[in-house]
C-alpha positions, 0 to 999 in steps of 0.5 A, a space after each residue: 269764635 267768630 266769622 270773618 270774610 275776605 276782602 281784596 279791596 277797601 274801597 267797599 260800598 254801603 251795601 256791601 257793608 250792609 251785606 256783611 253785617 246782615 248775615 252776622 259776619 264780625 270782622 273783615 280780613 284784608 287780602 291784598 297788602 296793595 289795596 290799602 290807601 298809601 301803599 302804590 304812592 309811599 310803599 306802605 299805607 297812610 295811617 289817617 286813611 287806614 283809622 278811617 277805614 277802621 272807624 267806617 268798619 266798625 260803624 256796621 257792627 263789625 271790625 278789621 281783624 286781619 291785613 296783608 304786608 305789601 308783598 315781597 316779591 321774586 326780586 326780593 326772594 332772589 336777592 335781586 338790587 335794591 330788594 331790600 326796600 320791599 322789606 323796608 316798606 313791609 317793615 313800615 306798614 307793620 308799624 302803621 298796622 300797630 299804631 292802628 290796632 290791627 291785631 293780626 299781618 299776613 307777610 305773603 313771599 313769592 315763590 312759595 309755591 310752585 304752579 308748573 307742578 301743577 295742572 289746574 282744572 275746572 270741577 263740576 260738583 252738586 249741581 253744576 256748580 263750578 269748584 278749583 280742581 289742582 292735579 300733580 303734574 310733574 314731579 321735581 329733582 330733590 336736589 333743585 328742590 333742596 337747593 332752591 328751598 334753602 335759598 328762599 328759606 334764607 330770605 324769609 329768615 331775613 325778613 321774619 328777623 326785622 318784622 318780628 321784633 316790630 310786631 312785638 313792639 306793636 302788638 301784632 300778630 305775624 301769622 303765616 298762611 301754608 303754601 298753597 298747593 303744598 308740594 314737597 319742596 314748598 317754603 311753607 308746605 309740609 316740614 317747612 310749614 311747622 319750620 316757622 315757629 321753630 325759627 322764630 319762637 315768640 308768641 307773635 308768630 304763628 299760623 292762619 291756620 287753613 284747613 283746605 290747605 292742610 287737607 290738602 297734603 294729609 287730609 283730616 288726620 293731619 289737620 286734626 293733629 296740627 291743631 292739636 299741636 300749633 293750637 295748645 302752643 297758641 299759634 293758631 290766630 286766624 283760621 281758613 274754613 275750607 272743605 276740599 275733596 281727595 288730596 295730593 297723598 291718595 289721589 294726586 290731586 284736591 278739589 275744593 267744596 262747599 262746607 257740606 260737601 267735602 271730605 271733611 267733617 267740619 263740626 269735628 273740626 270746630 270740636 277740636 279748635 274748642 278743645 285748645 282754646 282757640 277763640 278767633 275768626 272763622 274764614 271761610 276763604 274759598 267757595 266755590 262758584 254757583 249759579 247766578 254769582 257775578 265774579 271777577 277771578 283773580 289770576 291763579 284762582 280761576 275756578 273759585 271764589 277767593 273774596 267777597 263779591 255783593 251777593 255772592 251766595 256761596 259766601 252767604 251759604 258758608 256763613 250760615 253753615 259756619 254760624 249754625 256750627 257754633 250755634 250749635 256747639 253751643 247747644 250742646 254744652 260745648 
């Protein structure tokens, strides 16, 4: 297994690179489908551009492991006018992606989750230091629930049946990230999550896989029976290395933790990640805020860290923690 670090722009200075290769990260995983050069000028990125950025990468020891489609938006989702040129656009960056070796695409769709449900607050944890706190707010009707489900439910469909067959072509790895807060009703929380790869069965499609997230619906016994299921089906590509405290079924509502300090025993989780097999990037992809750390907060994360920032200690912390984890699995002949 390896470690990689989140990224939301692909304008990284020297020393960020530095940063990164200094405390043994091995690949970056690209968050923002928008960042990479080309995408606000053709819908997509410029292929010379995105081998530069490659070779830079690689240049520091390390190399791109994940990207992100450009979005597809409400307006797609709602089959709004014209919407269908989100998906083509998405479509073409597959293919570039493809020509360029990335191995594994992220296709983000608006409306998966639903933030008025919700109650965001500001958890102080060991220390003082600052962690995202969600609480359930309301409750919805099951019908609109239902009713909205299976319309974004069609869309998605829609899209996954023309990016599939382009990331087959293209030797690219579609993984889908959990709707995050999984609320009942959510495209991908819950059943709908374990949906995906019942629709589309090929061996391109599968999960970034994330632990917080998952947690956060039915704790450890859930992600430890998720991996055990999706692993040996060989549908985890990417795995989100998070700790969380609570969750939605026990206490109405989750706070996110630094690895030590969270509900979950991590190292059990490495141990059954081993046990199928899975031999991809560790992302530990949300830390909370510490003292000293200068972070800009992207909209609807305000109380943590989503991605790397220059000497972000949180983020340094987690890959030593993750790091020594495997060190020691290794020790102990596992």
């Amino acid at each position: 297994m390896k470690v990689s670090i989140t990224c939301y722009s692909t304008d990284l200075p020297d020393k960020d690179l530095r940063q990164l290769s200094q405390l043994g990260v091995d690949c970056i995983d690209f968050g923002d489908g928008s960042a990479f050069p080309g995408v606000k000028e053709q819908g997509y990125p410029d292929l010379d551009a995105l081998l530069r950025l490659k070779r830079r990468i690689r240049s520091f020891g390390m190399d791109i492991n994940r990207v992100t489609l450009p979005d597809l938006s409400l307006g797609y989702m709602q089959n709004e006018p014209e919407s269908e040129r989100e998906l083509e656009n998405s479509v073409m960056a597959l293919k570039v992606f493809g020509e360029a070796g990335i191995p594994i695409a992220r296709q983000r769709f608006a409306g998966d989750t639903h933030p008025q449900r919700v109650v965001q607050y500001r958890a102080v944890q060991r220390g003082g230091m600052i962690a995202r706190g969600e609480m359930i707010a309301q409750e919805a009707s099951a019908e609109l629930l239902l009713e909205e489900y299976w319309k974004y439910w069609e869309r998605f469909c829609r899209a996954y049946a023309q990016l599939v067959p382009e990331a087959e072509d293209h030797g690219v790895l579609l993984g889908i990230h959990p709707s995050d807060v999984p609320l009942p009703g959510t495209l991908f929380g819950g059943l709908g999550y374990r949906r995906v790869i019942d629709a589309f069965p090929s061996k391109h499609v599968g999960y970034v896989y994330c632990v917080g997230t998952r947690a956060e619906e039915g704790g450890s016994a859930l992600v430890f029976d998720e991996i055990r299921n999706f692993g040996r089906k060989g549908k985890i590509f990417l795995v989100h290395f998070r700790n969380i405290r609570g969750s939605l079924p026990t206490a109405k509502a989750f706070e996110e933790a630094l690895l030590d300090d969270g509900d979950l025993n991590m190292f059990k989780v490495l141990l059954e990640l081993r046990k199928v097999g899975f031999d991809g990037c560790l992302n530990p992809d949300h830390v909370p805020i510490l003292e000293g750390v200068e972070y800009h907060t992207r909209p609807g994360w305000p109380n943590t860290c989503v991605h790397w920032s220059y000497g972000n200690i949180g983020y340094a912390y987690s890959v030593g923690y993750i790091k020594a984890l495997l060190l020691a699995m290794t020790e102990i002949g596992i």
